[in-house]
Structures are given as structure tokens and as C-alpha cells.
N, C-alpha and C positions, 0 to 999 in steps of 0.2 A: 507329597513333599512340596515345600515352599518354591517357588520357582530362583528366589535369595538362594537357599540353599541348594540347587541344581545347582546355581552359576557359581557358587564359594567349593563346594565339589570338584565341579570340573577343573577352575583354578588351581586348585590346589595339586592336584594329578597333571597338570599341564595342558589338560585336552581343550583345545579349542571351539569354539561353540556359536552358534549363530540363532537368527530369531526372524520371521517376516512377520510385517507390518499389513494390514488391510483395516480399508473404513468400508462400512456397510454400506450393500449396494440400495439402490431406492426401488428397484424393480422386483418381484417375483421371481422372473427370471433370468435376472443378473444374482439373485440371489442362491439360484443351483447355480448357476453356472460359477460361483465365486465358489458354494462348495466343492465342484470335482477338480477345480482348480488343487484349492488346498488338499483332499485325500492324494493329489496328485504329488503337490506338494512333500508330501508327508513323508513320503518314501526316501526323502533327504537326513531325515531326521532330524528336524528343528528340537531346538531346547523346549521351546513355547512358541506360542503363535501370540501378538496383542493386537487387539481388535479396538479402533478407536472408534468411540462412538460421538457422533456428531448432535446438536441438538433436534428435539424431534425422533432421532430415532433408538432410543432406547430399548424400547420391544423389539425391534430388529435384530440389534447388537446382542441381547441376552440370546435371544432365540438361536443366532447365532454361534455366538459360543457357547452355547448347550450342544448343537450338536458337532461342532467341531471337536469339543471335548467328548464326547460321549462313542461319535461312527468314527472319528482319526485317531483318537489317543494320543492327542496332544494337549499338553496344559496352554492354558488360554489366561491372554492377562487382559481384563477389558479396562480398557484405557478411558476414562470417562474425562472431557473436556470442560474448564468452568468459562470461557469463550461466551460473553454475552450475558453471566448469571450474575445478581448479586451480589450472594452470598456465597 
């Protein structure tokens, strides 16, 4: 499901709902350590998680949210920044 329509759902039933925010770490391991953070997280029950991805690091961010979506089960919005691009 759309994460639009998780949040028009809950609306609609009144349930209140919330979401954390992280940008990818630079390190390997700031990078576990960002994940048991969020499995930790997770136990709150976030709507989604959005992961903003800075430039540069792209492959981190997916990597990323592969496995936050995949070992937490949470849906993941990756937030891609155009900060410095052209186009």
C-alpha cells in the first residue's frame, strides 16, 4: 500500500500517526548502529520511516532502505534531495 493511502486511512478512522526522519550515516558503523537504532525504533510503530538522501550518497540511502524495509517492516520513503543539481 501507498504510504498516501496509509495516511488518508488513518485520517479518515481518526487514528493519529507519526513518521521519523534520518539521513544516511558516512560511516559503516554509524551505519548498524543507525540500524538498531530504527529496529528499535520500530517497536513504536511508525507509519514509514523517510530517509533523506544527501548527495554522494545514493548507494548508502538505497542500501539502506532495503534493509530497513526488508529486517523492520516498515515502509520507507526515500527522500531524494535536488540541493546542488541542475536539472
Amino acid at each position: 500500500m501507498k504510504i498516501v493511502d496509509k495516511m488518508a486511512a488513518y485520517k479518515a478512522e481518526g487514528k493519529a500517526f507519526f513518521s521519523f526522519e534520518f539521513f544516511p550515516p558516512r560511516t559503516e558503523r554509524a551505519q548498524k548502529n543507525l540500524q538498531v537504532r530504527i529496529e528499535n525504533l520500530s517497536e513504536t510503530s511508525p507509519l514509514f520511516v523517510s530517509m533523506t538522501c544527501s548527495n554522494g550518497q545514493h548507494d548508502v540511502t538505497l542500501k539502506l532502505c532495503r534493509i530497513i524495509h526488508k529486517f523492520c517492516g516498515i515502509e520507507v520513503l526515500m527522500h531524494v534531495t535536488c540541493v546542488g543539481r541542475s536539472r
